[in-house]
N, C-alpha and C positions, 0 to 999 in steps of 0.2 A: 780274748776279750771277755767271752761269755763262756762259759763250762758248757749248764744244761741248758738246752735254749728248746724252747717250745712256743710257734710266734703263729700268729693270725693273719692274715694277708688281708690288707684293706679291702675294701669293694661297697657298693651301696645295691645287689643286685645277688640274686641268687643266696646257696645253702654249703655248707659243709660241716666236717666233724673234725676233731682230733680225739681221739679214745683209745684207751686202753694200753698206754705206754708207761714203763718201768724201764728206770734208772735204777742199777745196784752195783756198787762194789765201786762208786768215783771217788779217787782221789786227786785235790785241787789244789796246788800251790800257786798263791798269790794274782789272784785273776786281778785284771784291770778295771775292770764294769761291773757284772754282777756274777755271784758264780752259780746263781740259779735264776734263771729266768722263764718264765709263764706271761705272757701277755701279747698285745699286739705288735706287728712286726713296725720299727724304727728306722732303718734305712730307708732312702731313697733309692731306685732302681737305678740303672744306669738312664735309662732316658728321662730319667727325670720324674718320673710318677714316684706314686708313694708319697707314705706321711713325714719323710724327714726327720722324726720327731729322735734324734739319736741322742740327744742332750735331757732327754725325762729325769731325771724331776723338775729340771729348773726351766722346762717348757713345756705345754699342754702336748699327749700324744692318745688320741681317741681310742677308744677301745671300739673290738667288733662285738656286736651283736650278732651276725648273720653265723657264726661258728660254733657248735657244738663243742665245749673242752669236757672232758668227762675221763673216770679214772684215769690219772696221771698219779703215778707212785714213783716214791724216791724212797731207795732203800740200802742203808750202810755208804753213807756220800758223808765226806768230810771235806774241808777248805780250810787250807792255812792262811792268815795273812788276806789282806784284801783291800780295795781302794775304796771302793764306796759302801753303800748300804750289803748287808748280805745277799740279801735277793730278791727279786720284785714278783707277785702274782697278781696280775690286773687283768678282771675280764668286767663282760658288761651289765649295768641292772637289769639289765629286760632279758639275759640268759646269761645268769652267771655261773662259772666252771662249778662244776660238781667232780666230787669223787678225790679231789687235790690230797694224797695219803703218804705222810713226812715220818716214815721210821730212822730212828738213829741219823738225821739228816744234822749235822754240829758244823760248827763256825769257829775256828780252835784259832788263837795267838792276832787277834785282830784288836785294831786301835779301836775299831768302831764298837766293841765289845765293855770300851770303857766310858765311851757314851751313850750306853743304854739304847743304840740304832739297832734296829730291825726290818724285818723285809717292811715294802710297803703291799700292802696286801688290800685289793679293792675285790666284792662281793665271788669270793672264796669261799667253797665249802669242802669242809673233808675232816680228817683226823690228822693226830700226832701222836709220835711215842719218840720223846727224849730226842723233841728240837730244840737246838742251840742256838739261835735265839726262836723263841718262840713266831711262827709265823703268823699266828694268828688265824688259821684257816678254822676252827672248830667251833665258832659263837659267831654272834653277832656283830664284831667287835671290825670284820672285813666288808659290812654293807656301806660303806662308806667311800665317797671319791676323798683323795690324799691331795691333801693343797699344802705346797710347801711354805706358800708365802703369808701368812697368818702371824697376827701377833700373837696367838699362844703358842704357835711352831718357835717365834724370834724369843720368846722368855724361855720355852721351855729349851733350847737350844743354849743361851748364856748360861744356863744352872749345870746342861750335861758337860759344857768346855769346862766351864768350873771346876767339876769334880774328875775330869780329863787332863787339867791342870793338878790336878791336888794327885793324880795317882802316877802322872807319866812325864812329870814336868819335863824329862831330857830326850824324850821321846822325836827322836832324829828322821821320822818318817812320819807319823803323825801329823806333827805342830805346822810342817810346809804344807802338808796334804789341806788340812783343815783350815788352813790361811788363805789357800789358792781356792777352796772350794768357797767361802765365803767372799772373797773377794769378785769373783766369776756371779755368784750369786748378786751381789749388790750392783755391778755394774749391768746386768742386766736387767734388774731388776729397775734399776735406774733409765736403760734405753728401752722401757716398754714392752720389755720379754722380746727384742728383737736381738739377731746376730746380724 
């Protein structure tokens, strides 16, 4: 489902860290979800605790505050192919991940590459050297909470299928993928963000 998975564990009490880990040398064919991930943890446990929230973007999933994320490096990782966004970095305003360091981190033969999709990346800091697609972690550009459902997310969305039509019209994994993801989008969107 997820390649690099670095997650937060819910709670409203207490402290903790995650520091000082390096990825180097991954190679990723075709992940399902995301093939890098940085944020808070999405499954539900088996008894039922937890934020559920396994369906983010197209449903709110809290980020921790109470967790220290700090030097996290990715280094010489590439991904072939892929279902959804590249990869997601969400941590929280009130202590957001520092240290986030993306060398040679690429996104090579992916449909989402021809709609100009990129990780979603919420108050990230750190560096880059020749990420594919740009993360975003190095300005200002990640102080920001990511709402999918926005009318300049829905225009600026028909302009990138546009030009996703004009590059891959026969594009046999694609065209379903991005039908099913819109459609999933709208009907929930429709049932008040509920499953």
């Amino acid at each position: 489902m997820k390649a690099i998975y670095v997650k937060t564990n819910p709670g409203y009490s207490g402290s903790g860290e995650i520091t000082n880990i390096t990825y180097e040398g991954f190679h990723i064919n075709n992940p399902l979800w995301f093939a890098v991930y940085i944020g808070p943890q999405q499954q539900e446990q088996p008894d039922g605790t937890g934020p559920g929230c396994f369906t983010y973007p197209f449903e709110g999933c809290e980020t921790q505050p109470l967790i220290d994320v700090r030097n996290i490096t990715l280094r010489n990782v590439t991904s072939y192919g892929n279902f959804l966004f590249p990869g997601i970095i969400r941590c929280n305003e009130s202590n957001p991940c520092e240290g986030i360091e993306m060398y040679w981190v690429r996104h090579l033969e992916t449909w989402t590459a021809d709609m100009n999709w990129t990780y979603i990346t919420e108050y990230a800091h750190g560096k880059t050297v020749l990420a594919i697609p740009d993360p975003y972690v190095s300005g200002s550009q990640s102080d920001r909470v990511f709402d999918l459902y926005t009318v300049q997310n829905a225009l600026t969305f028909v302009d990138q299928a546009m030009g996703f039509y004009n590059k891959r019209y026969n594009d046999i994994v694609g065209w379903p993928t991005l039908v099913g993801i819109v459609m999933w989008a709208i009907s929930f969107a429709i049932d008040g963000g509920h499953f």
